[in-house]
N, C-alpha and C positions, 0 to 999 in steps of 0.2 A: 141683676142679682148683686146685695153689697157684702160686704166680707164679713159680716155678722150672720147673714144668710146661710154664703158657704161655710162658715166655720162650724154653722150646726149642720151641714147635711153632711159635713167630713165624719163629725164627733157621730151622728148620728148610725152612720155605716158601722163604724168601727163599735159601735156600742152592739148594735143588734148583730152583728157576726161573733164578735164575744161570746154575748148572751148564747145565742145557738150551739154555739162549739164550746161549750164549761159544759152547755147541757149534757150533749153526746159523750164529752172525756169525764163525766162523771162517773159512766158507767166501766168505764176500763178498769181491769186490777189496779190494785196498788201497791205492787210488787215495785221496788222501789232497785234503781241500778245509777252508775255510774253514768251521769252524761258527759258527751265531749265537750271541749271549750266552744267559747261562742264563735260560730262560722257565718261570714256575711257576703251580701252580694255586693259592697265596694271596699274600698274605693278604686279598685278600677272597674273598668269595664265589662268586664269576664263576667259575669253571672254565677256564681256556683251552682257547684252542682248537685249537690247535698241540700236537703228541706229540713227547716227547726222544725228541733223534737216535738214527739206529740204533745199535748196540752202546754205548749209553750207560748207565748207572747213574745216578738222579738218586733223592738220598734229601730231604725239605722236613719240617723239624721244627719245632712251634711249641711256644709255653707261654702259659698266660691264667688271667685270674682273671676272673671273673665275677657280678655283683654283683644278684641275683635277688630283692631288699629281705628276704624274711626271712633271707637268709643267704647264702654263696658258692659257688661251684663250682671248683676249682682244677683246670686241664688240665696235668698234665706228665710226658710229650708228647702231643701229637698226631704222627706219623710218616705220613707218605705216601711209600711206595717206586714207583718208576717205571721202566721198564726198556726200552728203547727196542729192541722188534724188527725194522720195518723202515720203511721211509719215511712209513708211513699207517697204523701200526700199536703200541702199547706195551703193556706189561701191566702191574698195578698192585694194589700191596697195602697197607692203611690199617691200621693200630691208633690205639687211645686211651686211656690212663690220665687217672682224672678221680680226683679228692676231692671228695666232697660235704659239706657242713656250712652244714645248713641247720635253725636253731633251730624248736621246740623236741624236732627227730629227730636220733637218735645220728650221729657220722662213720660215711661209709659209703667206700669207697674200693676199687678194682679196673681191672681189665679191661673196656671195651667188647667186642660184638663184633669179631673180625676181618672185615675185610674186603673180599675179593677181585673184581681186573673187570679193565676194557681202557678206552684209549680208541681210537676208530677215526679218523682224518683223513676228513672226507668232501670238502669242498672248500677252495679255495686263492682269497681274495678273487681278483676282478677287475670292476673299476669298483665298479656300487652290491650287488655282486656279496658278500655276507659270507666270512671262513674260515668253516668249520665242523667242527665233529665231535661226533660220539656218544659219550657216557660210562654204562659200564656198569657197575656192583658189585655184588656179593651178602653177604648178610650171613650169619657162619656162627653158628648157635645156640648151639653146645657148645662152642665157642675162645671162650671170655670167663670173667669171673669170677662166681664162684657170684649171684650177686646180683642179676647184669645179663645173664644168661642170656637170650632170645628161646624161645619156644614153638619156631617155625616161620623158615622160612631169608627172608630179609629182602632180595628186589628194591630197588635203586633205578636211575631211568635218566635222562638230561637231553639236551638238545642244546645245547653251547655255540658262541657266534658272534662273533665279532670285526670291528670296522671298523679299521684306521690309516689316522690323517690327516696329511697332511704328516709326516711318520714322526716326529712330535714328539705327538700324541693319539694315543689311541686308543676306543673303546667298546666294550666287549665285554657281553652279557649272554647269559642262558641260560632254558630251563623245562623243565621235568620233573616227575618223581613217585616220590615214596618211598614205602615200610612199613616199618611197627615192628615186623613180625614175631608182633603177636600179633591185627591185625584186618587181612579181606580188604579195607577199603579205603584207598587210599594219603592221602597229602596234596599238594598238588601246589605245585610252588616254582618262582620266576620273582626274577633277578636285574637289578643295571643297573650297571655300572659304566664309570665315566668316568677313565682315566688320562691322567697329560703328565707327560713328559721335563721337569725343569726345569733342571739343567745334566751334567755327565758325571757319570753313572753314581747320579746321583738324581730319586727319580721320585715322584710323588704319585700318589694315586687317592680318589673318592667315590663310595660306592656306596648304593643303596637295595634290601631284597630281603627277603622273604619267603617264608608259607607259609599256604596254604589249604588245610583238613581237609577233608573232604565230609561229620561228623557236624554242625556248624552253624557256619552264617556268621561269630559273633561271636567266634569261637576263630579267627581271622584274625591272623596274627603278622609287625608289621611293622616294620622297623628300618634304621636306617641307620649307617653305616660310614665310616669314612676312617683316611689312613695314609701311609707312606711306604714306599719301597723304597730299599737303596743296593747295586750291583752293584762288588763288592770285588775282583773276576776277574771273566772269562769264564765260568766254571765255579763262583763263592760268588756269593751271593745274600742278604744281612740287612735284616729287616724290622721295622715294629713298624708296629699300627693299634690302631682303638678303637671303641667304637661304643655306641651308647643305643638304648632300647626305642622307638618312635610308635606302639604300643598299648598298653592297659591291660593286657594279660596276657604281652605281650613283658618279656626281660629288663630289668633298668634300662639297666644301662651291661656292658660289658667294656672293657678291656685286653688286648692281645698283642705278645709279637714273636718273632720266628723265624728262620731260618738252615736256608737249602738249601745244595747243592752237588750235584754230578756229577762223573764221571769215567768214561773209555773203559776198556770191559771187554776 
């Protein structure tokens, strides 16, 4: 499959999930209200826990480099499309272009799996009370590049949760469980992040998070993160964080920064 292949069955997706959901958000009133700023699921880890509005388009593009001591990783992009169908409900589709170059094995460079999910709203804080919601994606084996192809179609699933506090913090974390699509058993991953507003339209966050295999304890992957955000509009979102390995087989360090946006379908 060459990357003219993939790029139409990416564009493809995302054209005919469009098309379907303008259809259905056509028929909603057009009572017209105040929405909130744009809310994304990076750049850290934590997943939100909040779904874009209904008939919304919200696309969040990152770029990183990553620094794995015998050599780098280059991400560019990462894309997460989001598509907001209706008050408690979005649907959502991930791609990844990566570079690998890591001494002493050749450049390898392509397509990730694609891959396809929802997220569902499950609850709306009140008091000690979290938001919440369920995140689901599938990972497809044959929409990727020859190299990074998957045997078998690749589950992952989390619950992510939110506190705000004086509407100036907030905490959000998650836990869940992935596959790689070529063993029945997953790894399981647990986040922490801690955001604040620090003046209009600028926002910091620290987070700590990982991942646990079930083959053995000491393949435990743990790292921490931090970052900023600046909200340019209602609707753009520009980013950059960074982060270092706190284990031995965790990466060293990365770098990133990104650039969301939205807009009503």
């Amino acid at each position: 499959m060459n990357k003219l292949t993939i790029t139409r069955i990416i564009l493809g997706f995302i054209l005919i999930i469009s098309a379907g959901t303008s259809g259905l958000l056509a028929q909603a009133d057009s009572t017209k209200m105040m929405i909130s700023p744009i809310e994304t699921d990076r750049p850290d880890k934590s997943e939100a826990a909040s779904v874009v509005p209904k008939g919304y388009f919200q696309m969040e593009n990152g770029f990183s480099i990553e620094d794995t001591e015998p050599g780098f990783i280059y991400t560019h992009p990462s894309t997460l499309v989001r598509i907001g169908v209706s008050e408690h409900f979005e649907f959502r589709i991930a791609a990844e272009y990566i570079n690998i170059q890591l001494d002493p094995n050749p450049k390898v460079d392509g397509l990730l799996p694609i891959q396809i999910g929802f997220k569902s709203k499950l609850l709306d804080q009140k008091g000690i009370v979290p938001q919440a919601a369920f995140i689901g994606h599938l990972s497809l084996p044959g929409v990727a590049s020859e190299y990074f192809r998957q045997t078998y179609f690749a589950p992952s699933m989390r619950l992510a949760f939110a506190h705000s506090i004086h509407d100036r913090f907030s905490v959000s974390y998650n836990v869940g469980a992935e596959w790689d699509g070529e063993t029945p058993r997953p790894d399981f991953i647990y986040t922490l992040a801690v955001g604040a507003g620090i003046i209009h339209g600028l926002g910091a966050f620290v987070e700590i998070y990982g991942s646990v295999p079930q083959q053995r304890e000491d393949d435990h992957e743990l790292r921490l993160d931090g970052g900023f955000t600046y909200l340019i509009s209602n609707d753009v979102l520009a980013d950059i964080s960074g982060g270092i390995g706190l284990t031995d087989n965790a990466p060293e360090k990365y770098i990133e920064v990104g650039f969301s946006y939205r807009f009503k379908m």
